[in-house]
C-alpha positions in Angstrom: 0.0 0.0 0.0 1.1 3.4 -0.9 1.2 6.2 1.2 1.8 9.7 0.9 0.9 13.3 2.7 0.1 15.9 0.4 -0.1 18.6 3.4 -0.1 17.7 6.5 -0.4 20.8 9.0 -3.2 23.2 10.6 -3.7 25.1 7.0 -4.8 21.6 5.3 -4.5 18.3 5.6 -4.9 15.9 2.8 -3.5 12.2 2.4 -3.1 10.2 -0.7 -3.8 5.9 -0.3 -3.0 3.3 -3.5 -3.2 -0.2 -3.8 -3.5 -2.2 -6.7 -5.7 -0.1 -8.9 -7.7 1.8 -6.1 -6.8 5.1 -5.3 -8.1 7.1 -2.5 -7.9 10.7 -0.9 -8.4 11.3 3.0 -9.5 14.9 3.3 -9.0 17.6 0.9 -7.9 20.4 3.1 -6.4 22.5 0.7 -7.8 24.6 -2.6 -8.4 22.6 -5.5 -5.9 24.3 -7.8 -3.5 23.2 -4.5 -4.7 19.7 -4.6 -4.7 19.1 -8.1 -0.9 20.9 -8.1 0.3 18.1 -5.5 -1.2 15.3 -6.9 0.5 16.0 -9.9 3.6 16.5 -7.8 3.4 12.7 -7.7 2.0 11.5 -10.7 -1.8 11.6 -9.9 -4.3 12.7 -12.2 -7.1 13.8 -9.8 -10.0 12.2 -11.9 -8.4 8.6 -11.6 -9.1 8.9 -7.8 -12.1 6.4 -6.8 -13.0 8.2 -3.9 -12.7 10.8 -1.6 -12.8 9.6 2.9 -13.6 12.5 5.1 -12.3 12.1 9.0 -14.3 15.2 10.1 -15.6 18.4 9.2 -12.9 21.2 10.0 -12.2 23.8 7.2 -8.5 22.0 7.8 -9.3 18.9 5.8 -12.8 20.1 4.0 -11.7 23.7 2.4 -11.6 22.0 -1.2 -13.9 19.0 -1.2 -17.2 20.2 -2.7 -15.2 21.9 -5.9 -12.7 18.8 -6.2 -15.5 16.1 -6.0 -17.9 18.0 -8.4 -15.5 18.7 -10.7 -14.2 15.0 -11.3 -17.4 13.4 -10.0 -16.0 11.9 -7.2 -18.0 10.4 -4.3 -17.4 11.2 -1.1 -17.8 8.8 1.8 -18.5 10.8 5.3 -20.1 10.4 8.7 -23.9 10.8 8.2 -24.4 13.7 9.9 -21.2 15.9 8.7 -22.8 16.6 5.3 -25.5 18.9 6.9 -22.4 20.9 8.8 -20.7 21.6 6.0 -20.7 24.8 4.3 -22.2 25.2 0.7 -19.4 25.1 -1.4 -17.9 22.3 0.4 -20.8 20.2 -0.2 -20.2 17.0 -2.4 -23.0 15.8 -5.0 -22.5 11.8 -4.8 -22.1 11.5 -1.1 -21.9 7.4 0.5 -22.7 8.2 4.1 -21.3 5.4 6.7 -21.8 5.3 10.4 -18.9 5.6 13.2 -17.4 2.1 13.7 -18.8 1.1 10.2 -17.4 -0.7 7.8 -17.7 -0.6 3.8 -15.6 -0.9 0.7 -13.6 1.1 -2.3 -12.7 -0.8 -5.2 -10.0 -3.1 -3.9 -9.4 -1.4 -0.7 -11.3 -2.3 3.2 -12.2 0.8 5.1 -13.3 1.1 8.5 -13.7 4.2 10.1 -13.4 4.2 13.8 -14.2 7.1 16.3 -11.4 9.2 17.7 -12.1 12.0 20.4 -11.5 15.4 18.7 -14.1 18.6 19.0 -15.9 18.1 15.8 -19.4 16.4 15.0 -18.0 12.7 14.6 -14.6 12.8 14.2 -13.4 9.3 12.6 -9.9 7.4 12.0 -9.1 4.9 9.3 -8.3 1.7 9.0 -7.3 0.5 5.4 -6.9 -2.9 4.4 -5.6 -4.3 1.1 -4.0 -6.9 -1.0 -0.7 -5.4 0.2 -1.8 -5.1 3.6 -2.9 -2.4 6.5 -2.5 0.8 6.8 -3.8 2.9 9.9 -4.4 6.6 10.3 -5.4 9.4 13.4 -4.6 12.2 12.4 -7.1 14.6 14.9 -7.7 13.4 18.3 -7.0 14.5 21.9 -6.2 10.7 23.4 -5.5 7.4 22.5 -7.9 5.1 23.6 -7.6 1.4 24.0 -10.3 1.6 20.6 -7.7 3.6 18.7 -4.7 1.3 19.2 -7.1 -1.8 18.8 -8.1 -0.6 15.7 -4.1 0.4 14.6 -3.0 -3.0 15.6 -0.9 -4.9 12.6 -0.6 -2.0 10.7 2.4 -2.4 8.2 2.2 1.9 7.3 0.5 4.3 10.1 0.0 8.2 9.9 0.0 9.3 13.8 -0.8 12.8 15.1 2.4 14.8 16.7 0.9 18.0 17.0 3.2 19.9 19.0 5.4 19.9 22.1 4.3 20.1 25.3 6.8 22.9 26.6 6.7 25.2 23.3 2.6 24.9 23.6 2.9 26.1 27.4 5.4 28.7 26.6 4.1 29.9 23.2 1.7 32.7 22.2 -1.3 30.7 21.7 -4.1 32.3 24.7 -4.6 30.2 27.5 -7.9 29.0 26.4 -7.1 27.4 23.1 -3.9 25.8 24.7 -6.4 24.1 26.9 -8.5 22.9 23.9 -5.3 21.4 22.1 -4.0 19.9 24.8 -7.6 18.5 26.2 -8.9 14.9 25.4 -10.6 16.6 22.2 -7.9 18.6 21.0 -4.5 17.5 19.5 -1.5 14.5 20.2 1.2 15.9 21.7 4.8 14.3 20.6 5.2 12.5 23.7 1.4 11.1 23.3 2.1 10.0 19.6 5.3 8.0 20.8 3.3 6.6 23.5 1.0 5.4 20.9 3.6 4.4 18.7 5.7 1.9 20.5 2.1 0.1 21.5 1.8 -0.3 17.7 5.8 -1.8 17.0 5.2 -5.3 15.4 7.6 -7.1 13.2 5.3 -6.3 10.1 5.3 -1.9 11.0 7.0 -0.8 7.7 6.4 2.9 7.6 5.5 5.7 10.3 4.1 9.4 9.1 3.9 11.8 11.5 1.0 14.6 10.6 -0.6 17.5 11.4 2.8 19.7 13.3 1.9 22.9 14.6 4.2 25.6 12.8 3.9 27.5 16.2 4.1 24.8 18.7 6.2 22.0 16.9 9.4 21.7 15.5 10.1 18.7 13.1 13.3 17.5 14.9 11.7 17.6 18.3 8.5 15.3 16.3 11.5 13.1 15.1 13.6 12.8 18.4 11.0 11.9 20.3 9.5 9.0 18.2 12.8 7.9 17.4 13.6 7.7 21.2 10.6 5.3 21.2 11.2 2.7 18.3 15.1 2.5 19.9 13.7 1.1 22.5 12.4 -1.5 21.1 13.9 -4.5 18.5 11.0 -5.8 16.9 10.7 -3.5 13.8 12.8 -0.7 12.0 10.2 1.5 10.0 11.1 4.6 7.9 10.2 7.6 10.2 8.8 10.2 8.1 7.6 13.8 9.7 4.6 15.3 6.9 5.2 18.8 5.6 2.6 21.7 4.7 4.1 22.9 2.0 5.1 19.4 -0.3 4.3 16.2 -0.2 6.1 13.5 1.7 6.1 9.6 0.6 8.7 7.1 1.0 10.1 7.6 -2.7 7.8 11.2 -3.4 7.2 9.4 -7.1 3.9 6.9 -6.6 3.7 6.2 -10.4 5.8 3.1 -10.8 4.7 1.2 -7.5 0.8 2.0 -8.5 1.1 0.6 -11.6 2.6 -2.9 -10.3 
């Protein structure tokens, strides 16, 4: 299964999924004209996508959904109640609706979306399951729960939150208020949360590890890195490629999907 973050970030989130000849896009949090501009940063053409998965409905990973899936008549698989929350122009026209802790299916690819604790409507996670095996993501939720790592198990590529530090959050400029929310049990993974989560997901079979959504105010990449990587060396089991998602390009194992799609 291939993986790779087209943003990743608190201006727009969007992740890319292949296997075999599926091809999916979780959220599509940037414009359009940005979206369409990544995926062809790795070979995509947007209209071969099967489908568009929506974890929740924050302008973060919704601002270019309605014009994307109009445009190349894309369904759009969402919790049932988020497509009444959204605003007008990010409404989709061919909308699959699927409950939390449902299961359903996209061309060659298994999806279950399970629930995640965040301050949206039903904020959901994915678990992916192919011909070339699992693939977990979480990319919004204040605490891992015995559900989420259950859920992650086996996983042979996972996308993790590691929203910020705990230190730069308490010392930065953010008002005390939303500090609270983003470090509350509906807000955001801290680093040292995500590691926690992490090395209860180390397995022989963990291939890759993406760390998503960094705060540009309240993160640094290297502290992200360090602190996961303190984690898996701890442990002998497994020896993934750590890779720490970017706002401004993509990020994939080899950044050129093309070949590996097609095999």
């Amino acid at each position: 299964m291939n993986t790779c973050l087209l943003a990743s970030g608190s201006k727009g989130n969007s992740l890319l999924v292949c296997n075999g000849r599926t091809r999916l896009l979780i959220d599509a949090g940037l414009s359009t004209r940005e979206l369409c501009r990544r995926l062809a940063l790795v070979q995509v053409a947007p209209e071969t996508l099967d489908a568009v998965l929506v974890t929740h409905e924050h302008v973060d990973h919704v601002r270019g959904l309605g014009l994307l899936s109009r445009r190349y008549k894309l369904p759009v698989y969402l919790h049932h109640g988020v497509a009444a929350v959204l605003a007008d122009n990010q409404r989709p026209e061919r909308v699959v609706e699927f409950e939390t802790g449902g299961e359903f299916a996209v061309g060659d690819l298994g999806v279950k979306a399970f629930p995640v604790t965040h301050d949206a409507l039903a904020t959901v996670g994915f678990a992916i399951s192919g011909t070339s095996g699992k693939g977990g993501v979480a990319t919004d939720l204040g605490v891992s729960t015995c559900l989420v790592a259950e859920e992650l198990c086996r996983c042979q590529t996972l996308v993790l939150e590691s929203n910020h530090d705990e230190v730069m959050l308490r010392d930065g400029p953010y008002p005390w208020p939303l500090k609270q929310r983003i470090k509350g049990n509906h807000g955001h993974l801290s680093n040292r949360d995500s590691a926690e989560l992490l090395e209860t997901l180390c397995w022989e079979g963990l291939e890759t590890v993406f760390l998503a959504h960094l705060s540009e105010t309240n993160n640094h990449p290297g502290l992200a890195r360090t602190t996961a990587e303190q984690v898996l060396s701890r442990q002998s089991c497994c020896r993934p490629r750590l890779l720490v998602g970017r706002q401004d390009q993509p990020i994939s194992v080899t950044n050129r999907l093309q070949g590996a799609m097609s095999t």
